[in-house]
MARPA-491578 format. One record per residue (C-alpha): z, y, x; residue in three letters; residue number from 1. Coordinates in Angstrom, 3 decimals, padded with zeros to 6 digits. Layout:
REM MARPA-491578
pz_py_px_residuo_num
Z_Y_X_ala_NUM
...
REM end
This chain:
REM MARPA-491578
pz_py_px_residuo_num
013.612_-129.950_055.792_unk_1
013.868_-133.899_056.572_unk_2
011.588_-135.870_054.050_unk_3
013.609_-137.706_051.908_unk_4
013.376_-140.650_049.887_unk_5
014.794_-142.895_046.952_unk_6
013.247_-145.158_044.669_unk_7
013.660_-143.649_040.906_unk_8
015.974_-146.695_039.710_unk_9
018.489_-145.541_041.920_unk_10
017.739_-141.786_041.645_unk_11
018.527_-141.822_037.414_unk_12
021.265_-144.273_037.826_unk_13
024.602_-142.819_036.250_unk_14
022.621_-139.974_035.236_unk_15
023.406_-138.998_031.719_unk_16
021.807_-138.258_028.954_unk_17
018.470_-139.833_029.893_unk_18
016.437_-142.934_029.468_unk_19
013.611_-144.201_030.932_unk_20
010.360_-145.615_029.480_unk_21
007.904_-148.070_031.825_unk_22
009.363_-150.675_033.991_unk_23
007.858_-149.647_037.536_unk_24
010.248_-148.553_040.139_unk_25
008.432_-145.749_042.498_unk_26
009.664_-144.335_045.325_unk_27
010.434_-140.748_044.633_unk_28
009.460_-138.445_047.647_unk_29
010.195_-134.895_045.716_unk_30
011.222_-133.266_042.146_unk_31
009.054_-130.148_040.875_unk_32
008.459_-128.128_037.417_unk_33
005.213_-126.551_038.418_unk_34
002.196_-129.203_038.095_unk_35
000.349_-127.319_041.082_unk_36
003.166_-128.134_043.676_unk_37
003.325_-131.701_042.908_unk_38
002.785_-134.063_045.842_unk_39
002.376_-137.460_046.037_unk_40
005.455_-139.557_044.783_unk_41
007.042_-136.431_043.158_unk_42
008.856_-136.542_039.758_unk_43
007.061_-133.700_037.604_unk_44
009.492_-132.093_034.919_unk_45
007.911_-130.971_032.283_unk_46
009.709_-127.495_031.099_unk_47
008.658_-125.973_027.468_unk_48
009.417_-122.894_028.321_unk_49
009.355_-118.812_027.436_unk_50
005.336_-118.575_028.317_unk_51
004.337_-122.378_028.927_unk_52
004.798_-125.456_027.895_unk_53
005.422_-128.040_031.122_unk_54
003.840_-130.779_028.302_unk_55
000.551_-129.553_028.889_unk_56
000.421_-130.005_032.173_unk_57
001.551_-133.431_032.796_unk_58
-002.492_-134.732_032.900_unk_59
-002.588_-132.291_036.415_unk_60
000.631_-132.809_037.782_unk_61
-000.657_-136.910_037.593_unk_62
-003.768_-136.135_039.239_unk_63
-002.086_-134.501_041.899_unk_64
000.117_-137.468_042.537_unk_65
003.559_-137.225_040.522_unk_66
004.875_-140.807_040.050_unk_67
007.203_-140.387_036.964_unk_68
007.541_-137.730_034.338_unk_69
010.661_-135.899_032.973_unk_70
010.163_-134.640_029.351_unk_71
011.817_-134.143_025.978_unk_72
009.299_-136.362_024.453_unk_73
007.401_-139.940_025.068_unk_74
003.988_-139.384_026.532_unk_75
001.838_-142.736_027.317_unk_76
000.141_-142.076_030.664_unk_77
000.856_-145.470_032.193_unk_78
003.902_-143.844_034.357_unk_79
007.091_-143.924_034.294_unk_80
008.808_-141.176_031.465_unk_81
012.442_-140.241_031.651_unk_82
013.118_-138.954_028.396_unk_83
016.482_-135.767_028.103_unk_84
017.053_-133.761_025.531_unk_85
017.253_-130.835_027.804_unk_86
014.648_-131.221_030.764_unk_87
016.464_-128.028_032.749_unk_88
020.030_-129.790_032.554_unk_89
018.731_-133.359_033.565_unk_90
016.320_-131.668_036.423_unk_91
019.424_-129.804_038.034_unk_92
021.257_-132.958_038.265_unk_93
018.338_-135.232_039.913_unk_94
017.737_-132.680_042.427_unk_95
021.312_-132.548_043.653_unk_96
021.598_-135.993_043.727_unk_97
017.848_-136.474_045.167_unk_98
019.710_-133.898_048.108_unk_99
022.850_-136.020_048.028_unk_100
024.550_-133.148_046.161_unk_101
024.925_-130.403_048.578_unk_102
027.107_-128.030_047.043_unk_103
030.074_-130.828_047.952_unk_104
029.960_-130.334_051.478_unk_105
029.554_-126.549_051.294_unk_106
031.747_-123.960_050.365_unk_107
029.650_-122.048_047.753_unk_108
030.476_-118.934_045.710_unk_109
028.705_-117.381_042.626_unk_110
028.647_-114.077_041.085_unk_111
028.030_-113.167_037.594_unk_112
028.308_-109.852_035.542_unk_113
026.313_-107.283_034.235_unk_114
026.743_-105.209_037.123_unk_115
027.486_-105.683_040.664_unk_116
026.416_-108.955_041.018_unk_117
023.540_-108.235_043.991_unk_118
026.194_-105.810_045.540_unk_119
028.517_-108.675_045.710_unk_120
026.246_-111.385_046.463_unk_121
025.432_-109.279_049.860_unk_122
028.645_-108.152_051.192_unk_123
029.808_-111.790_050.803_unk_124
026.538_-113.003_052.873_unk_125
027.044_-110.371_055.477_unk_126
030.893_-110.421_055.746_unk_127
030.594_-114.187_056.506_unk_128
027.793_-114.226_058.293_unk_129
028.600_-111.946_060.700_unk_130
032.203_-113.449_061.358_unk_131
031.476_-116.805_060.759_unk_132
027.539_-117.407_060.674_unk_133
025.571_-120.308_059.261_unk_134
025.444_-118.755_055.244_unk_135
022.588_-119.166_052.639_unk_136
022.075_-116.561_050.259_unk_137
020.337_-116.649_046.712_unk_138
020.107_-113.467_045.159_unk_139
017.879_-111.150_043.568_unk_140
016.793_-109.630_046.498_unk_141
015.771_-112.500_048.390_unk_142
016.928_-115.729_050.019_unk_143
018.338_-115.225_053.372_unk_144
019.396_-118.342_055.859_unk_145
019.175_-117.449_059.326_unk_146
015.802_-115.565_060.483_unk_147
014.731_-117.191_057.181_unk_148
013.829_-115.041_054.201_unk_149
012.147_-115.748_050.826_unk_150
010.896_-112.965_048.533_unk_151
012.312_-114.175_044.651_unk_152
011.000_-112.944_041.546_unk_153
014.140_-114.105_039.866_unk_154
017.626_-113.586_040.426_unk_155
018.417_-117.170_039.852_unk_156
015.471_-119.765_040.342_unk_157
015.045_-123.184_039.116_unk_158
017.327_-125.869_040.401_unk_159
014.486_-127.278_042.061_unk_160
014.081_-124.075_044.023_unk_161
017.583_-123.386_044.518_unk_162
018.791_-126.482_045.470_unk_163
016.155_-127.713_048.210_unk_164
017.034_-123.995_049.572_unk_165
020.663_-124.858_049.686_unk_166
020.386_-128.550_050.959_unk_167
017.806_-127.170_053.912_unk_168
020.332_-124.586_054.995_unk_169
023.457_-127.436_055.170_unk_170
020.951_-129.538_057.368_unk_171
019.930_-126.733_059.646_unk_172
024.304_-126.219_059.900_unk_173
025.067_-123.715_057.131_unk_174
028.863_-124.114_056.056_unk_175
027.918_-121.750_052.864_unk_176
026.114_-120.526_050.053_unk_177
026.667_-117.347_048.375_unk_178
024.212_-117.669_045.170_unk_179
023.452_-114.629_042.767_unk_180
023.911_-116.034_038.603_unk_181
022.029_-114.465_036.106_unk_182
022.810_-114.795_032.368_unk_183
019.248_-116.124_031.580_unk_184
019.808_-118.517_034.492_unk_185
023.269_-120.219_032.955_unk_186
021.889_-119.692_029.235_unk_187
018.714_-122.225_030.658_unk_188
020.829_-124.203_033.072_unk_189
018.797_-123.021_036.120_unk_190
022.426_-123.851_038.001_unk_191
022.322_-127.973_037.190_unk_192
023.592_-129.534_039.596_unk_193
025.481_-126.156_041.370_unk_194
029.070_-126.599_041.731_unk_195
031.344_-123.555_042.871_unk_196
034.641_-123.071_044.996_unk_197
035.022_-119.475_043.938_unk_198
033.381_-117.606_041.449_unk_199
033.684_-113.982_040.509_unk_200
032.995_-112.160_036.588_unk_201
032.218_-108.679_037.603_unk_202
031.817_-106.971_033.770_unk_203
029.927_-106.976_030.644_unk_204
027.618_-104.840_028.712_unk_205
025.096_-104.697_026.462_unk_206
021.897_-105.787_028.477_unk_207
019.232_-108.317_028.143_unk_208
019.669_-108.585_024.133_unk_209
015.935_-108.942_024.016_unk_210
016.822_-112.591_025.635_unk_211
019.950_-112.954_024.216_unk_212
019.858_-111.623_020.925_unk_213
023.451_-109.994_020.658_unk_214
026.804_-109.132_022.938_unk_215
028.033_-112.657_021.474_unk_216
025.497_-114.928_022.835_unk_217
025.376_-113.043_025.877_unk_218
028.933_-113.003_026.515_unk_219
028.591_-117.625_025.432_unk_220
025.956_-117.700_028.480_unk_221
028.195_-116.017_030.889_unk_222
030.712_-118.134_029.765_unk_223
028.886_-121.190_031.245_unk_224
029.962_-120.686_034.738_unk_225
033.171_-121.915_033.849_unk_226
031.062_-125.141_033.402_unk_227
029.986_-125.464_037.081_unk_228
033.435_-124.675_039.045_unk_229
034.733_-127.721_040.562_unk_230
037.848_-129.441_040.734_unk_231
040.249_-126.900_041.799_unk_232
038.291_-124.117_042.213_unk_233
038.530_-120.799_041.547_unk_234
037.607_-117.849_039.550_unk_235
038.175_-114.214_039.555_unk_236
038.064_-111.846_036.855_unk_237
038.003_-108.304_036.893_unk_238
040.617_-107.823_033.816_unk_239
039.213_-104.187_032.995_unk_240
035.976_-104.731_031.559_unk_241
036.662_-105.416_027.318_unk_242
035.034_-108.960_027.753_unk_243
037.407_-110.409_030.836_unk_244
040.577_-111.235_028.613_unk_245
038.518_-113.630_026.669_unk_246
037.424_-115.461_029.831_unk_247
040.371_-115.492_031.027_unk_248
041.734_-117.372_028.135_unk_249
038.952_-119.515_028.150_unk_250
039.321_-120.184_032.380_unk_251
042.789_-121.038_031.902_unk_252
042.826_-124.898_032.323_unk_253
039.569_-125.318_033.734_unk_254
040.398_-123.520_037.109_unk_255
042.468_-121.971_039.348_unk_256
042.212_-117.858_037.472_unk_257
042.860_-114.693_039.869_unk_258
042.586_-111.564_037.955_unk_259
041.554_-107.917_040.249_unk_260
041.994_-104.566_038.374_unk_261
042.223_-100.693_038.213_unk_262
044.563_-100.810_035.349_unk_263
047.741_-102.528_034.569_unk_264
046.597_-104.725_032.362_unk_265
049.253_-107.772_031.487_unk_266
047.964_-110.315_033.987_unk_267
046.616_-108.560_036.721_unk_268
047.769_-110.170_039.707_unk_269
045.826_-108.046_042.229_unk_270
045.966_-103.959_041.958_unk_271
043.152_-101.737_043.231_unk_272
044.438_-098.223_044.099_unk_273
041.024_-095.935_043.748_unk_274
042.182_-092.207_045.180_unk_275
040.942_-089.324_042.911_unk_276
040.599_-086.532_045.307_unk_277
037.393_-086.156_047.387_unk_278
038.902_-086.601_051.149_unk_279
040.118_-090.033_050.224_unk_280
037.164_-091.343_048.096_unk_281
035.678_-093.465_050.296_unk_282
039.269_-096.065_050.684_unk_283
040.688_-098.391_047.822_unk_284
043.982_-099.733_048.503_unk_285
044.429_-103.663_047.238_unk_286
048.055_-104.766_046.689_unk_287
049.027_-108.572_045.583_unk_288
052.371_-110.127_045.537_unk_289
051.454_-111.811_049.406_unk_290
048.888_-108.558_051.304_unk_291
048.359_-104.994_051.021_unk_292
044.911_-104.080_052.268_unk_293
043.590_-100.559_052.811_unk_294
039.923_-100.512_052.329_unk_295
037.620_-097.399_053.684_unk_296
033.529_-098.068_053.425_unk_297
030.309_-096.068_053.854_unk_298
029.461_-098.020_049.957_unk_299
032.700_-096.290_048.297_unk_300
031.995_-095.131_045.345_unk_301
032.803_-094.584_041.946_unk_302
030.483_-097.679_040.045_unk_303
031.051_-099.665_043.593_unk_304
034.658_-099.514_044.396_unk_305
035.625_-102.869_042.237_unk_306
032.326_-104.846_043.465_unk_307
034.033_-103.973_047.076_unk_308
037.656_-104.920_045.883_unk_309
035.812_-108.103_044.323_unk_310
034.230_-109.082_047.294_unk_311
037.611_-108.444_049.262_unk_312
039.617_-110.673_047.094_unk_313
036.946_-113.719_047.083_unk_314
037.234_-113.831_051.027_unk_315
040.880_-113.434_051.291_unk_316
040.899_-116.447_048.739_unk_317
038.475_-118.581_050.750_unk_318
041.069_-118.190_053.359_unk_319
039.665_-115.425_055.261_unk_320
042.595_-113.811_057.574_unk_321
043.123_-110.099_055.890_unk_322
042.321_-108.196_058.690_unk_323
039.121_-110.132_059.505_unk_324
038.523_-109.107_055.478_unk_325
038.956_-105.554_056.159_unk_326
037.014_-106.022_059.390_unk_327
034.092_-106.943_057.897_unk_328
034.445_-105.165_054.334_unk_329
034.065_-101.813_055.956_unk_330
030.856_-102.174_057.785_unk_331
029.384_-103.896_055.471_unk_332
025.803_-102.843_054.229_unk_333
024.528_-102.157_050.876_unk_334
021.666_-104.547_050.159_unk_335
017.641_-103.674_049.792_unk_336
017.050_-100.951_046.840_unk_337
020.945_-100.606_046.052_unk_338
021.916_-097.018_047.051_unk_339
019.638_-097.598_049.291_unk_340
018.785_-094.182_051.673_unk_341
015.971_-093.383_053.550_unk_342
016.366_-091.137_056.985_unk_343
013.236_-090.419_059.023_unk_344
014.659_-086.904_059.725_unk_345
013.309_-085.040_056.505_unk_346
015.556_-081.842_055.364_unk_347
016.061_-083.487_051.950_unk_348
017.962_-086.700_050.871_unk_349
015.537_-089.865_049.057_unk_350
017.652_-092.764_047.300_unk_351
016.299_-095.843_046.028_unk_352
017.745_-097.599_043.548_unk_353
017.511_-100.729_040.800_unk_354
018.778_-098.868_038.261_unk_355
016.710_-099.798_034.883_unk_356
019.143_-099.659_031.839_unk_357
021.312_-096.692_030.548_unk_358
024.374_-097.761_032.050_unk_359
023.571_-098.024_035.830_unk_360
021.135_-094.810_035.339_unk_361
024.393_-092.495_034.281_unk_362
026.407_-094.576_037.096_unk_363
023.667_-093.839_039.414_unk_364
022.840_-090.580_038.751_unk_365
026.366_-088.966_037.924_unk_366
027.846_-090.347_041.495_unk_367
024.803_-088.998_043.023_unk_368
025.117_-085.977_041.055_unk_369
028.566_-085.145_042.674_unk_370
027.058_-085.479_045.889_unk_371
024.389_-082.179_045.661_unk_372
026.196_-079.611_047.367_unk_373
023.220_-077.563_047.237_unk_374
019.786_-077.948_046.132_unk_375
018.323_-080.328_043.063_unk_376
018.239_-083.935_041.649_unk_377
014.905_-084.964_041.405_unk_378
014.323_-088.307_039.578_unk_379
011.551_-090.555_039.602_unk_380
011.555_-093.288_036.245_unk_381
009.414_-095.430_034.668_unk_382
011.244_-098.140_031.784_unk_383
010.243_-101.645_031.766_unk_384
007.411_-102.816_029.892_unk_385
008.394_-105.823_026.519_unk_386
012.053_-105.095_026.801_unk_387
014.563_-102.631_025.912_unk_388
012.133_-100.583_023.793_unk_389
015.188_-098.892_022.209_unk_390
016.655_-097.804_025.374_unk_391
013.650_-095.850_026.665_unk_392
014.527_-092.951_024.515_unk_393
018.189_-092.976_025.610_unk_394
017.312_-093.400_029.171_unk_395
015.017_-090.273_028.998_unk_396
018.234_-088.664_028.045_unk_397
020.018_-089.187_030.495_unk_398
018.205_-088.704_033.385_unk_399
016.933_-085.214_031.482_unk_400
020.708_-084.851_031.516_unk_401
021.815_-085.162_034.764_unk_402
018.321_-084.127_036.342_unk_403
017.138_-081.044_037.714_unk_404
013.367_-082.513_037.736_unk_405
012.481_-085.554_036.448_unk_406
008.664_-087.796_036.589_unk_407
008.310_-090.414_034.425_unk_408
005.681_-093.154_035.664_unk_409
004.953_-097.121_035.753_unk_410
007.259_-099.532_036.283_unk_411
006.674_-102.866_034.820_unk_412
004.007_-103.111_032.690_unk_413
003.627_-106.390_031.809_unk_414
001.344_-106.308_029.071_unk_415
002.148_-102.892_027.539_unk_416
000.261_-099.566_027.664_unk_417
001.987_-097.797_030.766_unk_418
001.616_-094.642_028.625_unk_419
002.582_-095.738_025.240_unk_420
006.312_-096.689_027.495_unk_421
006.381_-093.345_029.267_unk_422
006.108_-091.469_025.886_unk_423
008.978_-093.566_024.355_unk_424
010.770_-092.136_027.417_unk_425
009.996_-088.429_026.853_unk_426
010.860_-088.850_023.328_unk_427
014.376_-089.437_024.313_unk_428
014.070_-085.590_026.098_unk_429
015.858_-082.901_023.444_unk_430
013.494_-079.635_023.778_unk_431
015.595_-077.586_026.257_unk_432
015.100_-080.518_028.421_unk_433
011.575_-080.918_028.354_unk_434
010.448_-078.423_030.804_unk_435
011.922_-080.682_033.399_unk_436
009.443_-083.269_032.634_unk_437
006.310_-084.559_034.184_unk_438
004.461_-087.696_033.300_unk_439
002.976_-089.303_036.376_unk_440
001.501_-093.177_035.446_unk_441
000.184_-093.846_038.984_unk_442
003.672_-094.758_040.247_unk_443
002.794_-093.836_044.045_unk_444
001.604_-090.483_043.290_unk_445
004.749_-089.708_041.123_unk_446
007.016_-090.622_044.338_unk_447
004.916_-088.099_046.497_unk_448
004.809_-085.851_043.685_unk_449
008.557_-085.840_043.918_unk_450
008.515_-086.036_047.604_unk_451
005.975_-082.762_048.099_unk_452
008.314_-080.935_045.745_unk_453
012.060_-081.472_047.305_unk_454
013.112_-078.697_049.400_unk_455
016.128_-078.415_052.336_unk_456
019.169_-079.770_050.274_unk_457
017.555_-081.327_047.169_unk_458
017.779_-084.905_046.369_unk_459
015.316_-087.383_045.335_unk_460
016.093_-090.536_043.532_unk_461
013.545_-093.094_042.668_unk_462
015.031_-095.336_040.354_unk_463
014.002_-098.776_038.678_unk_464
012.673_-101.035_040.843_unk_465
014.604_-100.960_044.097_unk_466
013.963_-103.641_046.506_unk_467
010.830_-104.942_044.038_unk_468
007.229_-105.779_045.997_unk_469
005.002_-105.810_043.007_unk_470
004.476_-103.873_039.614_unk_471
003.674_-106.902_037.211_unk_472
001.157_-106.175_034.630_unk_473
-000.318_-108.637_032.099_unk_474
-002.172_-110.715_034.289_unk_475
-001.823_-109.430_037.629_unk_476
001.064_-108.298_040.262_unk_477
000.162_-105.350_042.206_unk_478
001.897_-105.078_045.596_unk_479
004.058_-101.971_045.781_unk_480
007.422_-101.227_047.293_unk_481
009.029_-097.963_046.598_unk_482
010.732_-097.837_050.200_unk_483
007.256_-098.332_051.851_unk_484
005.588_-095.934_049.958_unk_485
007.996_-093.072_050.212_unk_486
008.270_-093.374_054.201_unk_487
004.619_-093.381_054.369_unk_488
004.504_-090.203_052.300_unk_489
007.719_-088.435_053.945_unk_490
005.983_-089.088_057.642_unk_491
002.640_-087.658_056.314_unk_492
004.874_-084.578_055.294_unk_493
006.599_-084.714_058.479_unk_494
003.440_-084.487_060.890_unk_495
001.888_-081.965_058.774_unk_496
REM end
């Protein structure tokens, strides 16, 4: 990236919602939230946040050279303070202008929902970067910019992540940015400073309460991207989730509203036709007022037919010619760990998939379910450690459910007993159910488990972690990749 530079005057001017303490005038060379990644002439921003407080850090961030401090309170250490009642919000908006706002000379979509946001987020990198190149991508699976790529432990970073990203791919030529929004990033204004053209609600349900605390506040965060379209942009709803008539009242004024369903719902201005019978499952038919589009793709099914019909709609509205649209929609891939299938010539089918909540496991498992021709549904599981403790037992349901085998084992620990999680798990498993049950911790030898046991026709489906490179305990990550390990294990099979 070219090294930039501003003196801070200048940087905070017309900047709201701030004020600065100390009289010097520095020149600013960078903006950063984490103390260790200061450089000299860099603004440190002090975040309290979920497991540190940014105060405590200031004292390092100095030594290592920052030149003014953002914070929610005065601290005297003979630099330059800017003082915000919301560090996050004020950070966002000194980055973007520190990169001479980016975002305004981009075109730049973002994607929020419980589900389908990664699915989205991908076709829409792929479908324009194949026809029209020169798109960044932020998503939970990674960011992507050319032969760039950027493991991310979050699905939405700080703005002092995300933005450098995006302002480094507009120098290097990019024309846009296709960015992945999380609830937890909007509820904590990760996206300061991100403005949108188009951006898509997929759905709501009941996830991430642990954060959130109920449906309500949830719902409020997801809200917030009507906060961060700009002037005359646009937003599309998918009318048939419960949630999407009250952001559609709320969108109306604030931007440009274009509203994709299944149903008839009053308002729907763009139908998808989903055939019911098996020959045609794989095509959608979409059907506005101006185009008709018939849609066949290798990702039909039945929890991804409105992320494709989604993703259609949001290129057609960029301007996209429709048959370019349909072009591109129907060799499109599915991302890392989404549906994700592994061939090496084995006589069995493996599947790995994200799936962690009830939800996308019955999703998941039911379409996959209809798939078996012959042969069995082995799943492997493990639930998330410090979160959705009162899922576990409902999960173990339904994979005992729709399973013909099932091993629970480790996902993310964090700083819970892997076993005490497992056994909330099992406890979800009625007693005719239980003989399909294994307990595996060790979360590599539960995949070959699986992977020694399928047979010519079964199906194996490890579920949970998808494209993820580490299992995160309490104070450690552990490199593993479920992909990685279960092609090691079927070639050892294979050249036995």
């Amino acid at each position: 990236m070219i090294e930039r530079a501003t003196d801070l005057h200048s940087l905070i001017k017309n900047i709201h919602n701030i004020k600065l303490i100390g009289d010097d005038n520095p020149t600013i060379t960078g903006i950063t939230h984490d103390s260790r990644q200061v450089r000299y002439g860099n603004i440190f921003c002090a975040i309290n946040g979920e497991s540190f407080n940014g105060n405590e850090f200031i004292s390092e961030a100095i030594s290592n050279g920052a030149v003014a401090v953002l914070t929610e309170r005065y601290h005297n250490f003979g630099i330059p303070t800017i003082i915000t009642p919301n560090v996050r919000r004020a950070m966002g908006r000194l980055t973007a202008k520190f990169y001479d706002n980016p975002c305004n000379s981009m075109k730049v979509f973002g994607i929020t929902g419980t589900k389908g946001k990664t699915t989205i987020s991908y076709i829409l990198y792929k479908s324009l970067n194949d026809s029209i190149g020169r798109v960044a991508l932020s998503s939970t699976v990674g960011r992507y910019f050319g032969d760039y790529y950027e493991y991310s432990f979050r699905t939405t970073p700080e703005s002092t992540i995300l933005i450098p990203f995006i302002a480094s791919a507009l120098e290097k030529g990019s024309e846009y940015a296709v960015i992945e929004i999380s609830s937890h990033g909007l509820a904590q204004d990760r996206v300061s400073g991100i403005e949108l053209d188009i951006a898509i609600f997929t759905n709501l349900y009941p996830e991430h309460l642990e954060f959130h605390k109920d449906i309500e506040r949830y719902f409020k965060a997801k809200s917030k991207i009507l906060n961060i379209i700009k002037p005359g942009g646009k937003i599309i709803i998918d009318i048939d989730n419960q949630w999407s008539a009250r952001l559609y009242n709320m969108a109306k004024g604030i931007s440009h509203i274009k509203t994709i369903g299944v149903s008839s719902e009053p308002g729907t201005e763009v139908k998808m036709v989903i055939p019911s019978d098996e020959k045609s499952q794989k095509t959608i038919e979409i059907t506005s007022d101006r185009y008709t589009i018939s849609l066949r793709s290798p990702l039909m099914s039945a929890f991804n037919a409105e992320n494709i019909g989604l993703s259609a709609i949001a290129l057609i509205e960029l301007g996209m010619d429709s048959n370019i649209v349909k072009e591109q929609i129907e060799r499109a891939e599915a991302p890392p760990g989404r549906m994700e299938e592994i061939k090496l010539g084995q006589p069995f089918r493996v599947i790995i998939d994200y799936a962690h909540t009830p939800e996308s496991l019955r999703f998941l498992l039911t379409e996959l379910r209809h798939q078996i021709k012959k042969g069995r549904l082995i799943t492997v599981f493990g639930a998330t450690g410090l979160r959705f403790k009162s899922k576990r037992p409902v999960m173990g349901r339904i994979i005992a459910e729709l399973s013909d085998r099932f091993i629970i084992t480790t996902d993310d620990p964090y700083g819970e007993e892997p076993g005490k999680i497992a056994k909330d798990v099992l406890n979800g498993v009625d007693e005719k159910n239980r003989d399909k049950a294994e307990t595996v911790l060790d979360r590599g030898e539960a995949i070959k488990k699986a992977l020694t046991e399928a047979r010519r026709g079964d199906m194996v489906v490890i579920a949970g972690k998808g494209h993820e490179r580490f299992i995160v305990y309490d104070d450690k990550k552990v490199p593993f990749n479920d992909r990685d390990y279960a092609e090691k294990t079927i070639k050892e099979i294979l050249n036995r």
